[in-house]
C-alpha positions in Angstrom: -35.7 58.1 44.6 -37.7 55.4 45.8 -36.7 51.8 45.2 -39.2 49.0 45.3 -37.9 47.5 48.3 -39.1 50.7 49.6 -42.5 50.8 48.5 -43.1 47.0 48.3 -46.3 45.6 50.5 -47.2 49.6 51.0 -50.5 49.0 51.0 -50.7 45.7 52.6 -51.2 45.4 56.6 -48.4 42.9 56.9 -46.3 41.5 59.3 -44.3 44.1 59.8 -47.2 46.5 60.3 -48.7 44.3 62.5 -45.5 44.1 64.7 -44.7 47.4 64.9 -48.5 48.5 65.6 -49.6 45.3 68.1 -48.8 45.1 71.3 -46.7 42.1 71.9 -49.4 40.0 73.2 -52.0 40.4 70.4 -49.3 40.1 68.1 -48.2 36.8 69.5 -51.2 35.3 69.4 -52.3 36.6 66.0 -49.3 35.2 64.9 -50.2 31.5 66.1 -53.1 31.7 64.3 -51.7 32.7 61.2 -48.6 30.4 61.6 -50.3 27.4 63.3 -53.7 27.2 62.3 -54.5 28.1 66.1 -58.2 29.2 66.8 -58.1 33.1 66.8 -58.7 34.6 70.0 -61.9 36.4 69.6 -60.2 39.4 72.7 -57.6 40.6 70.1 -59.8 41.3 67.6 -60.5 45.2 68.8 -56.7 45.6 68.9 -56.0 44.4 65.5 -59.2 46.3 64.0 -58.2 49.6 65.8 -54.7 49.4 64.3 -55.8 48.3 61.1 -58.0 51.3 61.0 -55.6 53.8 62.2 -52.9 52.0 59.2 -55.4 52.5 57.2 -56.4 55.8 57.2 -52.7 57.1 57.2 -52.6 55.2 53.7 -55.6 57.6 52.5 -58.7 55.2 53.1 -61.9 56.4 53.5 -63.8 52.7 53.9 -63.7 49.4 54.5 -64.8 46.3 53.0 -65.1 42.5 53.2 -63.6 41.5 50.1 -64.3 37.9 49.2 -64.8 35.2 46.1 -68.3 34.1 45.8 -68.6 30.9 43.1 -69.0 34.0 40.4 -65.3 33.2 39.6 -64.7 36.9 40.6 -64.5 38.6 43.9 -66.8 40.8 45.8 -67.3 44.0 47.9 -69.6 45.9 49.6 -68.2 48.9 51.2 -68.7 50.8 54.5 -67.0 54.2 55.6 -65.2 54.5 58.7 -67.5 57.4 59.7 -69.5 57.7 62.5 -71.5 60.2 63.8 -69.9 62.5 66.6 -72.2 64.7 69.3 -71.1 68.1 67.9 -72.4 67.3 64.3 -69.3 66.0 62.9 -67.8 62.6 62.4 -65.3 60.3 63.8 -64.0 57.2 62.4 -64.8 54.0 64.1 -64.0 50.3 63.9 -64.5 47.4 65.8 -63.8 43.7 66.4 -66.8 43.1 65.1 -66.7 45.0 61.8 -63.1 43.1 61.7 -64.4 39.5 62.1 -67.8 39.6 60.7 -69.9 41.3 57.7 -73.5 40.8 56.2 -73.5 40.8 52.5 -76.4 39.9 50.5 -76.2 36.7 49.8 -79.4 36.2 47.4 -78.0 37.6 44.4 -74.6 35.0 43.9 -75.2 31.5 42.8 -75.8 29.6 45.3 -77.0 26.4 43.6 -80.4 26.0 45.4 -78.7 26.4 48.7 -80.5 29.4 49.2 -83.6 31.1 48.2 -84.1 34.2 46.5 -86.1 35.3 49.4 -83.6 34.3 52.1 -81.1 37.0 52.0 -78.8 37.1 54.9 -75.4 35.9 54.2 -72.1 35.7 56.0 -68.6 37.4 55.5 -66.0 36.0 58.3 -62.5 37.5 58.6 -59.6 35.2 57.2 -56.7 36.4 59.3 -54.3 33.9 57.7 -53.9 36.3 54.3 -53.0 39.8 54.8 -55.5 42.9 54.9 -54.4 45.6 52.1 -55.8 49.2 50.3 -57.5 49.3 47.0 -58.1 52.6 45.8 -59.4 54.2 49.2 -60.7 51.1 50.6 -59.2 48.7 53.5 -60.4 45.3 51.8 -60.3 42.4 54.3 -60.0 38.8 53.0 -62.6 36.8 54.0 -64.7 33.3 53.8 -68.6 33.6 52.6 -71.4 31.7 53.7 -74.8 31.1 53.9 -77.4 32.1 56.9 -77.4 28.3 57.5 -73.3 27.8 57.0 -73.2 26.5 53.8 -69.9 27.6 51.9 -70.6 30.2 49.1 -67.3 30.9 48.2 -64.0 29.4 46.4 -61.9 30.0 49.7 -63.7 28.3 52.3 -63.2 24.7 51.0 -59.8 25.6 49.9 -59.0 26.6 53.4 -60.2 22.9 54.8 -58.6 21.6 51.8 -55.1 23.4 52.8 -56.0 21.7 56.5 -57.1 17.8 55.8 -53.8 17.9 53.4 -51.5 19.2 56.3 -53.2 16.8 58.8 -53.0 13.8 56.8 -49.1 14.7 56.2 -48.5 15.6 59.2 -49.5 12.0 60.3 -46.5 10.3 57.7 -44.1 13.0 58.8 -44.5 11.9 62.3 -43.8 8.3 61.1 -40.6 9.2 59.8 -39.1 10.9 63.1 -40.4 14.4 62.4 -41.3 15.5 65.8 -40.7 19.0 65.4 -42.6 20.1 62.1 -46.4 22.0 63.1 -48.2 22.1 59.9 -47.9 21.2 56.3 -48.6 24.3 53.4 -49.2 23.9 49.9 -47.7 26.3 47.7 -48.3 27.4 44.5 -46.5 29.8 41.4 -49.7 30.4 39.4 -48.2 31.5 35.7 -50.8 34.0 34.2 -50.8 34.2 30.5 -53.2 37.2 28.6 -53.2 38.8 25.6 -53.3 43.2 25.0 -55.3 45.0 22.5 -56.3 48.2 22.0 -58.8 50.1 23.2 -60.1 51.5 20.0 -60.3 47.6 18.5 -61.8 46.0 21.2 -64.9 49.1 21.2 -65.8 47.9 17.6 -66.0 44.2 18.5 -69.6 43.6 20.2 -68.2 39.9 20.4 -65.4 40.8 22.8 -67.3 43.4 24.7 -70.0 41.3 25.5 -68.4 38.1 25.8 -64.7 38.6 25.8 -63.3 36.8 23.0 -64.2 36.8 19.2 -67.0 35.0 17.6 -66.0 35.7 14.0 -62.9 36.2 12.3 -60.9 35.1 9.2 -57.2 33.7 10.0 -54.7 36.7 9.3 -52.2 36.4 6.5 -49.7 35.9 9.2 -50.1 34.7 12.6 -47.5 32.9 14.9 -45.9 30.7 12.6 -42.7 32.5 13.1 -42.7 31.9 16.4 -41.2 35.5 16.6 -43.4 37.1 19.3 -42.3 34.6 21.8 -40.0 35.8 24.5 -38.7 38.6 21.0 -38.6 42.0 22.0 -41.2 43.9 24.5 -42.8 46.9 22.5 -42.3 50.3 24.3 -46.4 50.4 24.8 -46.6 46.8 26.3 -43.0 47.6 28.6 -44.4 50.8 29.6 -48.0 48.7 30.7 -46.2 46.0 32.6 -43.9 48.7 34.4 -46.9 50.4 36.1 -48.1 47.0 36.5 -45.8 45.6 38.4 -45.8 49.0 40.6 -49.0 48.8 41.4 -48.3 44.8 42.4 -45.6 45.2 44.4 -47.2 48.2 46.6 -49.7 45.2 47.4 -47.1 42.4 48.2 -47.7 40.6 45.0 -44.6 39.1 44.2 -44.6 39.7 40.3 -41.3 38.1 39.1 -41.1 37.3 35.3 -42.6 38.5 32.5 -42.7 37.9 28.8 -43.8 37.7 25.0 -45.8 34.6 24.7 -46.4 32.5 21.5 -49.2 34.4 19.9 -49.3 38.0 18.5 -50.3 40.6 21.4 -50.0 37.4 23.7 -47.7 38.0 27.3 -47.3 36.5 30.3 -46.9 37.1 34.2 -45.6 35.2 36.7 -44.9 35.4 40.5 -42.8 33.9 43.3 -44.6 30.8 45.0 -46.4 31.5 47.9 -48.9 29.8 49.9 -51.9 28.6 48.4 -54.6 30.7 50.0 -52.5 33.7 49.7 -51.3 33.0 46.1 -55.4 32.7 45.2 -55.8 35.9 46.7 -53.0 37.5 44.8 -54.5 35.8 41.5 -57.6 37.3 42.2 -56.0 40.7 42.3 -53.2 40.2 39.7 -56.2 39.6 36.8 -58.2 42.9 38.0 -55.1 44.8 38.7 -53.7 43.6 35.5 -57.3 44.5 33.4 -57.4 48.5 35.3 -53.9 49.0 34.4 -54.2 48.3 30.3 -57.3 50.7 30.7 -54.4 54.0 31.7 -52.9 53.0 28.5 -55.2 52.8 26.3 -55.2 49.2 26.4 -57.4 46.3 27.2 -56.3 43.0 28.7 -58.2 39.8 27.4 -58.0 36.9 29.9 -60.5 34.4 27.9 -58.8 31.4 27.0 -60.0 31.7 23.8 -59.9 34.7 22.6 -58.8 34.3 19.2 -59.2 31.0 16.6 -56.3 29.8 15.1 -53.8 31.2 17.8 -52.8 29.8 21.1 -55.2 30.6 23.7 -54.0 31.5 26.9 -53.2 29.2 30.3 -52.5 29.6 34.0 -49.8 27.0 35.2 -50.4 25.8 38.3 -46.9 25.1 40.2 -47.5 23.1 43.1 -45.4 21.9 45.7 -45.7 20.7 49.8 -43.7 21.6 52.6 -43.5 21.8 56.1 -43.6 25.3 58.2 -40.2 24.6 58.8 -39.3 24.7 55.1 -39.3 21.2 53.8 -40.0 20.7 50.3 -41.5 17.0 50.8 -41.3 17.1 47.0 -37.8 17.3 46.6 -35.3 14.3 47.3 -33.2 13.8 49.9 -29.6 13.5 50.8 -30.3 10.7 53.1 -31.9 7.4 52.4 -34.5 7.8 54.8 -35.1 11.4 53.3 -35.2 10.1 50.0 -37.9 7.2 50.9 -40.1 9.9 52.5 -40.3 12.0 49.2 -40.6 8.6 47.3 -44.3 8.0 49.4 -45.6 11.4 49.2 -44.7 11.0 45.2 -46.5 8.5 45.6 -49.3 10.1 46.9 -49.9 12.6 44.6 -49.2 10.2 41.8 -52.5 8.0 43.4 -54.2 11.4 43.6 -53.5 12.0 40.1 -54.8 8.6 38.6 -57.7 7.8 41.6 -58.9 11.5 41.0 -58.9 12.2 37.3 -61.9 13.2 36.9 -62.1 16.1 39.7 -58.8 17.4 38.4 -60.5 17.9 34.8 -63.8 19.1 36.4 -61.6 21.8 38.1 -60.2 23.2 35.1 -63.8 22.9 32.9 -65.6 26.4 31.6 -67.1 26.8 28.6 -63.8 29.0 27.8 -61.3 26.4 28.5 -63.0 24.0 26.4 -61.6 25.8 23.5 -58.1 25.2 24.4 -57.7 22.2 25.9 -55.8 19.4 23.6 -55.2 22.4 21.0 -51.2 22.3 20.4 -50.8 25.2 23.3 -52.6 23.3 25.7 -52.5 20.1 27.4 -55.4 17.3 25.9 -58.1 16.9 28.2 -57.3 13.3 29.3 -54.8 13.3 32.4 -51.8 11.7 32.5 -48.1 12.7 34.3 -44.5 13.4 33.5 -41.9 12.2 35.8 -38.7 12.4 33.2 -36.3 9.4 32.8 -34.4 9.9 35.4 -37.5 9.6 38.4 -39.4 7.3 36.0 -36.3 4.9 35.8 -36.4 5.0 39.6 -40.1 3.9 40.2 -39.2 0.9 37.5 -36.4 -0.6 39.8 -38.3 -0.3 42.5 -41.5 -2.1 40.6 -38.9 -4.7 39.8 -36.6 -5.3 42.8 -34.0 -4.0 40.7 -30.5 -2.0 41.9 -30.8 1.5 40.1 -27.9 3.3 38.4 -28.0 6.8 39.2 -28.1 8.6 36.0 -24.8 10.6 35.5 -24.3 14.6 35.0 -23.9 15.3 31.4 -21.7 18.7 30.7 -23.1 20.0 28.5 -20.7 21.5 25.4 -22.0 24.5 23.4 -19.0 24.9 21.4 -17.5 28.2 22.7 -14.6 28.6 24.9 -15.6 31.9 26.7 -18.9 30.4 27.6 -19.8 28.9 30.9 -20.0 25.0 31.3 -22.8 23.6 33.2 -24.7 20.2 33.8 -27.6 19.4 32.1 -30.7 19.0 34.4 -31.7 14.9 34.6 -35.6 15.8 34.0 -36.1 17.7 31.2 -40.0 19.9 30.5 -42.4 18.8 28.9 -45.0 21.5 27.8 -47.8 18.8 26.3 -48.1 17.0 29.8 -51.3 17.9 31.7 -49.4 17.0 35.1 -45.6 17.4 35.3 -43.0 17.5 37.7 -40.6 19.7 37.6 -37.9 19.2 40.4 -39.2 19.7 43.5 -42.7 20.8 42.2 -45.8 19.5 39.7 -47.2 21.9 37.1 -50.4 21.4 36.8 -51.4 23.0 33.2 -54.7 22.8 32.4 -56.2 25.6 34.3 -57.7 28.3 31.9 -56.5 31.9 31.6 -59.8 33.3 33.7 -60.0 30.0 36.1 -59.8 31.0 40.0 -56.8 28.6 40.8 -59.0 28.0 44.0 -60.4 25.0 42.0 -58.1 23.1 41.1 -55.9 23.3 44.2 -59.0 22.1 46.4 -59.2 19.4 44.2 -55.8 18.3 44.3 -55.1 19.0 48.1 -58.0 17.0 48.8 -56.8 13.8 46.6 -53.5 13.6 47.8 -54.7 13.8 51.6 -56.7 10.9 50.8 -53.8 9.3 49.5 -51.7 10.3 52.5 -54.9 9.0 54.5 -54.9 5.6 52.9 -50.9 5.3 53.5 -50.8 6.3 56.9 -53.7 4.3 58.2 -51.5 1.2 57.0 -48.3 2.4 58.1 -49.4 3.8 61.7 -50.1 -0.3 62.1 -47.5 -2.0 60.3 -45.5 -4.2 62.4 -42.0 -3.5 60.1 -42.2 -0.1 58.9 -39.5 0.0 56.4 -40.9 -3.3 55.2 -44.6 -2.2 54.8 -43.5 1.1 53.2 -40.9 -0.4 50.9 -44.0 -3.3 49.8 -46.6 0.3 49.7 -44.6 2.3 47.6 -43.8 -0.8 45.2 -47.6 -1.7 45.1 -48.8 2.0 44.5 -46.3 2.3 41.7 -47.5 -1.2 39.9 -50.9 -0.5 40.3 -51.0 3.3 39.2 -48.0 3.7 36.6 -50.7 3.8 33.7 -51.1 7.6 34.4 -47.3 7.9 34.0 -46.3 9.1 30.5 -43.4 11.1 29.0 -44.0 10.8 25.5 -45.9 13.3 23.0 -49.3 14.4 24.6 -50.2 16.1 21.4 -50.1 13.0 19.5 -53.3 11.0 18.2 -51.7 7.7 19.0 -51.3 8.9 22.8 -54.9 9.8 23.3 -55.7 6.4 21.8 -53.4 4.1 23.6 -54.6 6.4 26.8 -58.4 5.7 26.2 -58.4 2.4 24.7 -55.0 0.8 26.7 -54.5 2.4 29.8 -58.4 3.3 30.4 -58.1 6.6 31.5 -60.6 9.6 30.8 -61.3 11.7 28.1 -63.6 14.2 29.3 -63.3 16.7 25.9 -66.2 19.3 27.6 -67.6 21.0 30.5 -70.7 18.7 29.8 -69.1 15.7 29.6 -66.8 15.8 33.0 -69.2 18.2 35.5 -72.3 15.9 36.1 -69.2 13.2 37.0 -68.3 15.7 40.4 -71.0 13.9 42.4 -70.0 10.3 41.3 -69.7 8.5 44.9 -66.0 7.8 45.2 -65.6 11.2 44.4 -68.6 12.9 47.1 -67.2 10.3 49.3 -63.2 11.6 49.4 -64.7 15.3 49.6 -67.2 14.6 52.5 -65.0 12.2 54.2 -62.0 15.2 54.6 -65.3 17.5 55.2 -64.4 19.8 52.6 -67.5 19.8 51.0 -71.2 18.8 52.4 -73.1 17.1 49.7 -75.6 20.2 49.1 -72.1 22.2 48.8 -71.4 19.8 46.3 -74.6 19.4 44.5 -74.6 23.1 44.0 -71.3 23.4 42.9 -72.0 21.0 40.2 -75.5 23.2 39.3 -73.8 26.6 39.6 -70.7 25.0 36.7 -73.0 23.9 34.2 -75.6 26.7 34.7 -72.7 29.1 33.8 -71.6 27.0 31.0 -75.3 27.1 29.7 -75.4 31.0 29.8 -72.2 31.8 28.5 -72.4 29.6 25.6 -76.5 30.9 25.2 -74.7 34.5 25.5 -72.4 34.0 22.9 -74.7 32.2 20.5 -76.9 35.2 20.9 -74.3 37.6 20.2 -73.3 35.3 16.9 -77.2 36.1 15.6 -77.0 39.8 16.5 -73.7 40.1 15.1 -74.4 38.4 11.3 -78.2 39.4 11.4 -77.2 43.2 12.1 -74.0 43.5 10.4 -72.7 40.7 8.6 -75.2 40.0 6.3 -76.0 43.4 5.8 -72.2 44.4 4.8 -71.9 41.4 2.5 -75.3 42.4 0.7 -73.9 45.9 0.2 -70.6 45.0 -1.3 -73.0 42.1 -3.6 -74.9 45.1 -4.6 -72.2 46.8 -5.2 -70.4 44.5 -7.3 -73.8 43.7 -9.3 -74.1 47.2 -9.9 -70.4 47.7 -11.4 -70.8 44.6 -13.6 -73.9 46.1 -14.6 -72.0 49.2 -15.4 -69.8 48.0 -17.2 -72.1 45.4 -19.2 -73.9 48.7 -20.7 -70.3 50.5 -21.8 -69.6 46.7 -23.6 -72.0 44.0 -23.8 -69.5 41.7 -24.8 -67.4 41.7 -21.5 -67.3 38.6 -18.9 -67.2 40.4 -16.0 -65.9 37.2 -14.3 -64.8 38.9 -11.2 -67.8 40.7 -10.7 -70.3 38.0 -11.5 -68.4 35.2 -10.0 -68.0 36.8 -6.7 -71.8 37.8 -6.4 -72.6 34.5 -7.1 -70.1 33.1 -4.3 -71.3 35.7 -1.8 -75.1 35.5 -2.5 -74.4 31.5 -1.6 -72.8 32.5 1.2 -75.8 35.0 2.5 -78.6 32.3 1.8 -76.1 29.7 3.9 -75.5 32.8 6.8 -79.4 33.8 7.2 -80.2 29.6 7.4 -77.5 29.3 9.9 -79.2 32.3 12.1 -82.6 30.9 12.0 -81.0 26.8 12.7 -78.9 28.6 15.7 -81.8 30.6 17.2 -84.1 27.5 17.0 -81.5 25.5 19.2 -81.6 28.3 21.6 -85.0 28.8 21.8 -85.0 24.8 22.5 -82.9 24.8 25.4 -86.3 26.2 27.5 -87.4 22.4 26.9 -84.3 20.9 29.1 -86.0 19.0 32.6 -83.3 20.3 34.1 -79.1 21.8 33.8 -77.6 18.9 32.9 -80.0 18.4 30.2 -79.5 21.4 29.1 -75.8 21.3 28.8 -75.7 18.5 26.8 -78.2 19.8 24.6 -75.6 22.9 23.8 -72.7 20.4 24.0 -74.4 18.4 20.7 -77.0 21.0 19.1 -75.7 24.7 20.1 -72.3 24.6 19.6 -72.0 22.8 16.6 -74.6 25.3 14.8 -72.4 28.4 16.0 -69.6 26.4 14.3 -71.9 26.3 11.0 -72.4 30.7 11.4 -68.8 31.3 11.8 -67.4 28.9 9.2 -69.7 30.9 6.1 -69.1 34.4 8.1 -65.3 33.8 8.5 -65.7 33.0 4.4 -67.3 35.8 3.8 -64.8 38.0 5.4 -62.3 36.8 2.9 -64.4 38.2 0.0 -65.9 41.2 1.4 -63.8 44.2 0.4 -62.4 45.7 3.8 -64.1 48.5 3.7 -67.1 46.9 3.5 -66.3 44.6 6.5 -68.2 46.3 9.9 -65.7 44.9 12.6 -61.5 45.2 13.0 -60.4 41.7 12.1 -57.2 39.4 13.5 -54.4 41.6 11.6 -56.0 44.7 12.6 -56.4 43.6 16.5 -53.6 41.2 17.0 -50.9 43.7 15.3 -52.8 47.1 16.4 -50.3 47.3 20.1 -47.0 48.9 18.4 
């Protein structure tokens, strides 16, 4: 029988592959580039394409493709066979270098922003040898950047990949100050935590809502929902344990290091997570772990919701960000040393991404906005929407002493004692979680946990790589001068804690007071919308920071900032649509029937015996003719906002005009349809509600 360690990176043209199928030359220096950051040497390219094909083909693949992630939040392929023609009529199958390090795409039809025109088609695919080749069905897909005929970036890797770089240079330069002569680069890493919910197929097909834009419009809260907090980590159903066995499978044959999974909070919710990895790689696996994990529910009869949203009055779902630093060598900078010196090196790049955290608010929000996301944030299973970071009381009463010139007492182990003998003793970890912070750390990591369910986690790791280089940047440009170094980094460390210890907090973040003393106190930002935070990505500190580390050019960023709000504008204008469809088509309809029917059975029973009340019948038609007159208002109010939006000058206009008119009008339609549904006799009702669809996976 085969074991996973058998079959695990099957399909993945890894480094095993490579060495076994590159000579030791090409493998050497494909290696540096992978490992080093080295230029790629354009002469190995034939070698490593002719042995990806022949690896290829002995897995079963036919073609090839370029597989990249334009600024759709998805990825992309355009696929090419392997054949070519041969003299005697047949074919052979070919491919070169070239293929390898270069494709065409069309590059008119993905947002670009403005950066291109629709006219100007040609567009760029370029090989990205540092993440691993791998088979998809019976295609060879081959990671890759995307850009524009004029080399502007239109993808979500690209300005990760100089993010990743600026972040290693700028650390590399305080490693150096601290002895380190041996370390090459510095990684980020990341343990994205991916959280989705499984219905069934049958459901979802009679919910136009969640077909069309993937979570429900409408829909009455369910007699019982998560109150018990019995779904969370209880029991896997057979279906769902049967799902996320072939799952994993098909993860593991692609080197995706699925590791825990588990019953979330809500009814049908779960949740996957992998082994860290490095960032560009663990965005690729993402990427694939969300369309793997949607193709897989489909063999069961199953469909996978990754909205953040997809249900009112139920936690939404999150992806945890897990992000840590260290050196090629293995060095977690974010983890303390045994040595003094060690543990003043961890204290300043704390330090750093503590700056980051507090000078860089607002790009950290603005990575996490949609229109989906929106939902959750500051609900009870999400973190609020204003940024702030847990340390624990333990590296929290460290930063004080230091702040204050104080000695510190090392906090002691505390056994803890659960009462029976025959069970194990163990300490007590000195930083405990805290699920309602934005931005905690966690030992030798931060979890960052705002990201939405459907986010590309590319986002919000550009954003914070770039922040903390620029911290790094600011600290080493003082330090590579100072004439006392332990001085000027004891007085820097001190300095950055005094004057950024306002984004520090490890109370409550679901409590009102917090928000207030947060906004009001501490000044920090409460961006609650994609409209509020977006127009705030080209605010100069924060173009300069991204220019300055040349991860973005300023038209990269402009449309970046036009491509977000345009797709909040469309998904919200979709969904309001769907709303009028939904109530004009079949709400209203449904409840009319059931009126009629009721009016006709009072009616009824009026002519057996004039002297009855009929207080059920008549009191209910008079409740749900109300409730129709309020439903066909709402429609016509919620069209007219719509139909307004063609006014807006421009997209941030226009997303501020669905921010205050739009949403609050859908809000209107689904408080008197989600009454209605509570008085409609079921039969009547025309879609599956929350207990049919959230119970329906047994």
């Amino acid at each position: 029988m085969e074991t996973v360690p058998d079959y695990f990176g099957s399909m993945v043209f890894n480094d095993r592959v490579m060495k076994a199928m590159l000579s030791s030359k090409v493998y050497a220096s494909l290696k540096r580039t992978i490992d080093e950051g080295v230029a790629l040497d354009p002469s190995v390219a034939n070698a490593v394409a002719q042995a990806m094909k022949d690896w290829a083909i002995s897995k079963g693949a036919t073609h090839f493709t370029h597989w990249f992630q334009p600024l759709t939040g998805i990825t992309a392929e355009k696929h090419d066979s392997f054949i070519s023609p041969a003299p005697d009529g047949g074919v052979i199958m070919e491919f070169s270098g070239k293929e390898l390090i270069q494709g065409e795409p069309d590059a008119s039809s993905f947002p670009s922003g403005g950066l291109r025109a629709t006219f100007e088609a040609r567009g760029y695919t370029a090989w990205d040898p540092t993440s691993f080749a791998f088979i998809k069905g019976k295609t060879l897909c081959i990671p890759t950047a995307f850009c524009s005929y004029g080399g502007h970036a239109l993808d979500k890797k690209t300005p990760l990949l100089r993010s990743m770089e600026a972040l290693s240079k700028q650390a590399m330069r305080i490693l150096r100050l601290f002895g380190n002569t041996t370390s090459k680069c510095v990684r980020s890493s990341v343990g994205p935590e991916q959280e989705y919910f499984l219905i069934t197929k049958e459901m979802y097909d009679q919910r136009p809502d969640l077909r069309f834009c993937g979570r429900t419009l409408f829909g009455a809260k369910p007699p019982k929902g998560q109150e018990m907090d019995d779904h969370y980590f209880g029991a896997i159903k057979p279906r769902v344990a049967a799902y996320m066995a072939d799952l994993n499978d098909e993860l593991w044959k692609l080197g995706i290091l699925a590791k825990t999974e588990h019953n979330e909070v809500a009814p049908a919710q779960h949740e996957l997570a992998p082994i860290y990895t490095t960032t560009n790689i663990a965005t690729d696996h993402n990427q694939l772990m969300m369309e793997i994990m949607q193709k897989t529910a489909e063999k069961h009869g199953l469909v996978c919701l990754i909205h953040e949203k997809p249900f009112a009055g139920v936690n939404g779902s999150g992806k945890h960000n897990n992000w840590s630093i260290a050196t090629n060598e293995g060095q977690n900078l974010l983890s303390p040393g045994e040595t003094p010196y060690e543990n003043a090196q961890f204290l300043l790049f704390l330090c750093a991404v503590i700056k980051a955290v507090d000078d860089y608010q607002d790009l950290l929000r603005i990575s996490v906005a949609t229109a989906g996301n929106d939902h959750r944030l500051g609900a009870n299973e999400a973190p609020p929407a204003v940024i702030s970071m847990f340390l624990g009381d333990e590296l929290n009463a460290v930063l004080e002493a230091i702040e204050n010139d104080t000695p510190y007492k090392g906090a002691e182990k505390t056994q803890m004692k659960l009462g029976v003998d025959v069970l194990p003793k163990f300490n007590r970890d000195t930083t405990d979680r805290n699920r309602t912070s934005p931005f905690a750390f966690t030992g030798n990591k931060f979890e960052f946990r705002m990201l939405g369910s459907s986010n590309s986690i590319a986002c919000a790791n550009i954003m914070l790589n770039a922040a903390v280089a620029e911290s790094l940047k600011i600290f080493a440009d003082k330090l590579e001068g100072a004439a006392d170094f332990e001085t000027a980094l004891h007085d820097m460390i001190k300095e950055t804690i005094k004057e950024h210890k306002r984004i520090i907090f490890n109370g409550n973040g679901y409590d009102d007071a917090w928000i207030k003393e947060a906004t009001e106190v501490r000044g920090l930002l409460n961006f609650r919308t994609t409209a509020d935070c977006m127009p705030h990505l080209l605010d100069k500190k924060n173009v300069d920071m991204l220019i300055g580390h040349k991860i973005f050019t300023i038209d990269e960023l402009r449309s970046r900032r036009d491509i977000m709000l345009e797709n909040y504008c469309k998904t919200v204008t979709i969904e309001a649509n769907t709303m009028v469809d939904m109530a004009k088509t079949q709400i209203a309809p449904a409840i009319s029937a059931f009126t009629a029917e009721l009016a006709s059975n009072a009616e009824a029973k009026l002519a057996l015996d004039p002297n009855l009340a009929c207080s059920y019948e008549t009191g209910l038609v008079k409740k749900l003719s109300s409730l129709t007159d309020r439903i066909y208002g709402s429609i016509g109010e919620l069209q007219d906002k719509v139909i307004a939006l063609h006014n807006a000058k421009d997209v941030v206009e226009e997303s501020a005009m669905i921010r205050d008119e739009v949403l609050p009008k859908m809000c209107e339609l689904r408080v008197a349809c989600d009454e209605a549904e509570t008085l409609t006799a079921k039969d009547y009702w025309p879609f599956p509600t929350y207990a049919d669809i959230l119970f329906s996976v047994r």
